[in-house]
Structure formats: C-alpha cells, structure tokens
C-alpha positions as a printed NumPy array, in Angstrom:
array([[162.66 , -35.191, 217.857],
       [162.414, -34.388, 221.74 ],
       [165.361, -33.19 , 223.855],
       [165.372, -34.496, 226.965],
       [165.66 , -31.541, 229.019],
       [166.097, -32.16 , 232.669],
       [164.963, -29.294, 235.237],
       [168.356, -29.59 , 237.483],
       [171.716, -27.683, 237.357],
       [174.868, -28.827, 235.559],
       [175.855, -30.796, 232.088],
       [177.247, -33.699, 230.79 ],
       [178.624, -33.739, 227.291],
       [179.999, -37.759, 226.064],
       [182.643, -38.618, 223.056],
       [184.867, -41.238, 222.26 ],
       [188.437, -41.564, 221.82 ],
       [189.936, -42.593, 218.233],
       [186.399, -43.847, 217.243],
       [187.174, -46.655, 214.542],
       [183.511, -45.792, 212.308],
       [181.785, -42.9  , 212.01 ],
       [178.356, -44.634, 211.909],
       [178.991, -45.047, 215.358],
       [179.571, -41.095, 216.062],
       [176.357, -40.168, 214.653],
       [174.519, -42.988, 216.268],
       [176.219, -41.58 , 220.062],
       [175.242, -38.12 , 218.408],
       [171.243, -39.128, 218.156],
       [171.067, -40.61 , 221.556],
       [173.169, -38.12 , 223.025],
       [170.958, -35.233, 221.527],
       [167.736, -37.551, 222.566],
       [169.042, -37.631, 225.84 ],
       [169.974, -34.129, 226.601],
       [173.96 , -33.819, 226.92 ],
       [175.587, -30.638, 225.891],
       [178.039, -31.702, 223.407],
       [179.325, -34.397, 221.592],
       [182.929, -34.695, 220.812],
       [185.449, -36.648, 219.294],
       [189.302, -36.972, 219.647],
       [191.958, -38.156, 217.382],
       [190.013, -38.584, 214.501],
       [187.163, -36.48 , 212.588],
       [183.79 , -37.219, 212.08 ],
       [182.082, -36.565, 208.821],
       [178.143, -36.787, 208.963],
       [176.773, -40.038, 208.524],
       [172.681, -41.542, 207.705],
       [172.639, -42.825, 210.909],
       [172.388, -39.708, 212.16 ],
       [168.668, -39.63 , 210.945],
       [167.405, -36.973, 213.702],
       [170.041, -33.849, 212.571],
       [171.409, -33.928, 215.719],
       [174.015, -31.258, 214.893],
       [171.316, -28.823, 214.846],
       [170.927, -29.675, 218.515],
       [174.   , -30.029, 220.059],
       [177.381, -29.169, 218.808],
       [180.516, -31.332, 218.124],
       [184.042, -30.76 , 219.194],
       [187.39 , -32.273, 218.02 ],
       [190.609, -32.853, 219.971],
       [193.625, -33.553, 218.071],
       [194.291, -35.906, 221.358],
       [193.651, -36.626, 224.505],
       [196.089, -33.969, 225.957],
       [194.395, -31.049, 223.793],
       [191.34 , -32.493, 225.175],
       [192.751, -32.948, 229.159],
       [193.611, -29.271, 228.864],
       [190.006, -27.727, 227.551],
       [187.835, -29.671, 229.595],
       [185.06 , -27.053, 231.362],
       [186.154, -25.799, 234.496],
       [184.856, -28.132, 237.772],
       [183.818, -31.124, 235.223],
       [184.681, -34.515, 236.518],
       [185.837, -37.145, 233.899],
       [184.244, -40.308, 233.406],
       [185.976, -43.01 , 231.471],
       [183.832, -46.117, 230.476],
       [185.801, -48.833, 230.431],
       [185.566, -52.96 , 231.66 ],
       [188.416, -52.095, 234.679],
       [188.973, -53.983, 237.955],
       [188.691, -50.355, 239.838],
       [185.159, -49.095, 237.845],
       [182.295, -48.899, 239.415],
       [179.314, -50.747, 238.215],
       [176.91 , -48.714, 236.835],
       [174.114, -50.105, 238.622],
       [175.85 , -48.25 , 241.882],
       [177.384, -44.805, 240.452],
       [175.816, -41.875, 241.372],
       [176.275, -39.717, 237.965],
       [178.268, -35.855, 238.321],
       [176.78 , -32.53 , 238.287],
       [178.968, -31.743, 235.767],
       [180.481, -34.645, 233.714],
       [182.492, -35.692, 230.655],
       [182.131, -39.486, 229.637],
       [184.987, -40.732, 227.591],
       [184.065, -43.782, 225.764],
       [187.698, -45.686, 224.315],
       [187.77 , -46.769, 220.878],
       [186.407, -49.992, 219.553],
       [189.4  , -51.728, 219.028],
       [191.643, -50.721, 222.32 ],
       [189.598, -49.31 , 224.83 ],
       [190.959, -46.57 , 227.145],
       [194.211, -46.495, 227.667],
       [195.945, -46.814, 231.313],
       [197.635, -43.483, 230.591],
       [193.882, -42.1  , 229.904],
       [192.092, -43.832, 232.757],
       [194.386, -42.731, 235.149],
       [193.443, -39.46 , 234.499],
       [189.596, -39.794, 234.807],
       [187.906, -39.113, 237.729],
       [185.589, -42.181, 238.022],
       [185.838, -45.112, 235.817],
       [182.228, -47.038, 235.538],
       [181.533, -50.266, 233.371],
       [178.885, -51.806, 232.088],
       [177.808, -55.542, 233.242],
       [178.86 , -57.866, 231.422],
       [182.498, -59.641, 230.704],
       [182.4  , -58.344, 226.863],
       [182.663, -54.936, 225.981],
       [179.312, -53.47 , 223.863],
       [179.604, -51.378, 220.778],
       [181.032, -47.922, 221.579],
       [177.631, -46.237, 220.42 ],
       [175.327, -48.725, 222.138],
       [177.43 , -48.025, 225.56 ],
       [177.22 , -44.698, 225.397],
       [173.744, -44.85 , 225.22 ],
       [173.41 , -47.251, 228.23 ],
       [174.975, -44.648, 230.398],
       [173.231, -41.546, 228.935],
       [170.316, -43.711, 229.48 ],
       [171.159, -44.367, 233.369],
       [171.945, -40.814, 233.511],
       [168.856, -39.779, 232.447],
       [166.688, -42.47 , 234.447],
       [168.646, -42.232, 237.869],
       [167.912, -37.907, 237.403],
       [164.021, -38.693, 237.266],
       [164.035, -40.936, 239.814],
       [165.783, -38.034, 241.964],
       [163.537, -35.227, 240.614],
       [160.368, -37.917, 241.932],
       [159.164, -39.672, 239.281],
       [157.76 , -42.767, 239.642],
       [157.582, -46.488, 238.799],
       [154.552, -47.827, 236.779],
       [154.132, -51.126, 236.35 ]])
C-alpha cells in the first residue's frame, strides 16, 4: 500500500474521542496511513486491532492513547493547532478551510459528538455538508481526503478532465 507522502513541511495526525467500535479505528487507521498523517490516536477507550484494518497500517504509522481529553490537551506537539470536526453553528465548511501546517483533527464519538467543553478548546472547528452527521471513520476520511487534495492543488497539480 502507498503512503501518501506530500513534499511540504509540517504534520497532521487525526483520532477520535470515545470511539463507540473499533472497526471504525482501523478503518480511520487505513485511510489515515493511505493518506499520509503521522499518527493515529485514540482517547478514552482502547483499540484492539481489527480486519478492517486490511493494509497493516500499524506498521506505518503509530497509535497513541489518552486516558481523556485533558491527558490528551496537555501532550499535544508543540505549535499544533486543534481541529475538532463537528456539525457546529461556528465551523467552517470544509469546502472554505484552509488546512494547518501542523494539525490535530479530533473526530467526537459516534453517539455524542464533541463536547462544548472539547470544542471550545479547538482551534478551528470545520464540518462536513450535510445536516446529518457521517460515520466517524468515513468523516475522517473526507477531511484527510480534502487535506490531501487542497495540498496538491497548492504544490501545482492539475485538473484533468
């Protein structure tokens, strides 16, 4: 399986908080190795490996666990902006954010989302369209995806039709 490897400075590592199934960890953990984040992490719950992570992504990129979001808060990189995704009046569409340098994406869990504790603490919130949220992994994908198309765009790549 190919990393996606882009030729620019920074990182961007994604997890989600109290995930409810772990198929859905090792499905963020494929795309987010495909895609070329950092790390994977989880908090407030441990992941066990799961089949649906078919590519062996933990030989790519490593996985952290936070007991919560406060032992995550406090080892967060140095300079990394946190970026909660989350269907919030004050996120930013993700058709119009322009992604970090150096980023964190905190997916909430399937059942409650962020909470307003948590996404007052992020530095951007963005959402996906939609009125509905998606399945954690699938939205996590979407904006590792955007991530990765907005960055070729910027590096010049170009359209075919």
């Amino acid at each position: 399986m190919a990393r996606n490897k882009a030729p620019f400075e920074g990182y961007f590592g994604i997890g989600i908080m109290e995930p409810k199934t772990e198929t859905n960890v090792g499905t963020l953990w494929r795309s987010a190795s495909i895609m070329g984040a950092s790390f994977l992490f989880t908090i407030g719950r441990r992941y066990k490996k799961q089949s649906t992570d078919t590519g062996k992504s933990w030989k790519d990129i490593p996985l952290f666990h936070y007991a919560d979001f406060d032992d995550f808060y406090e080892h967060m990189p140095y300079s990394c902006q946190l970026v909660g995704v989350e269907l919030d009046p004050k996120a930013v569409p993700v058709e119009q954010f322009q992604h970090p340098e150096r980023c964190i994406y905190l997916l909430g869990s399937e059942d409650h989302g962020l909470s307003n504790a948590v996404r007052a603490r992020c530095h951007y919130l963005v959402q996906l369209p939609g009125a509905s949220s998606l399945n954690v992994a699938s939205a996590g994908s979407i904006i590792l995806y955007d991530r990765h198309l907005k960055t070729q765009l910027a590096l010049g790549s170009s359209l075919q039709p």
